[in-house]
C-alpha positions as CSV (number, residue, x, y, z in Angstrom):
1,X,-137.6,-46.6,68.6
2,X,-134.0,-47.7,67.0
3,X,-131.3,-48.8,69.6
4,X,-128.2,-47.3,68.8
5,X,-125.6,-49.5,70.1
6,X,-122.8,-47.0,69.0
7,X,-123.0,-43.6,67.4
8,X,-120.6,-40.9,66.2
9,X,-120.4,-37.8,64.1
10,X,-120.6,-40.2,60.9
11,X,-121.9,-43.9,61.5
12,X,-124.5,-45.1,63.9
13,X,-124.5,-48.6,64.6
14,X,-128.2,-50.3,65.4
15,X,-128.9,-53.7,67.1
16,X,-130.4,-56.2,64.0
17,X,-134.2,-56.8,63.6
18,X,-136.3,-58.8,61.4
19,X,-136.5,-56.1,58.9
20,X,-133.1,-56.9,58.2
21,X,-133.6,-60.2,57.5
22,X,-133.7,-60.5,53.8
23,X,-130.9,-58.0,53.2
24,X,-129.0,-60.3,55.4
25,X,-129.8,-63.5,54.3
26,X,-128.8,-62.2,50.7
27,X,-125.0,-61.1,51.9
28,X,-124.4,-63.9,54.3
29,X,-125.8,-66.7,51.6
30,X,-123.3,-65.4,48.8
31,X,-120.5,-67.5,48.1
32,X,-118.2,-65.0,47.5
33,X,-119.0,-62.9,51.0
34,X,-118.7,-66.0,52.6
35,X,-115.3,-67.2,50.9
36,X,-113.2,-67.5,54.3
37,X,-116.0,-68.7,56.8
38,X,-116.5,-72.4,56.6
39,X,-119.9,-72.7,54.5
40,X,-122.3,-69.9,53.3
41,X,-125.2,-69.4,55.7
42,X,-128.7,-70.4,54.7
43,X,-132.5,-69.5,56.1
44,X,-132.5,-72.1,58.7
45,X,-129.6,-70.8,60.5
């Protein structure tokens, strides 16, 4: 069953799983998403 951690008429936010994993690991490893944190994420973190 999802958890909804917030929902409204037009978004509904969900806590993260591991399905979610690779789609994350793609955005948060890009260097251009990650321009203004300190250093792209990678698989380990």
């Amino acid at each position: 069953m999802t958890k909804y951690i917030i929902e409204t008429d037009q978004i509904a936010l969900r806590e993260l799983t591991m399905a979610d994993f690779d789609a994350w690991h793609q955005i948060l490893s890009d260097k251009e998403t990650m321009q203004y944190y300190p250093k792209e994420f990678d698989e380990e973190q």
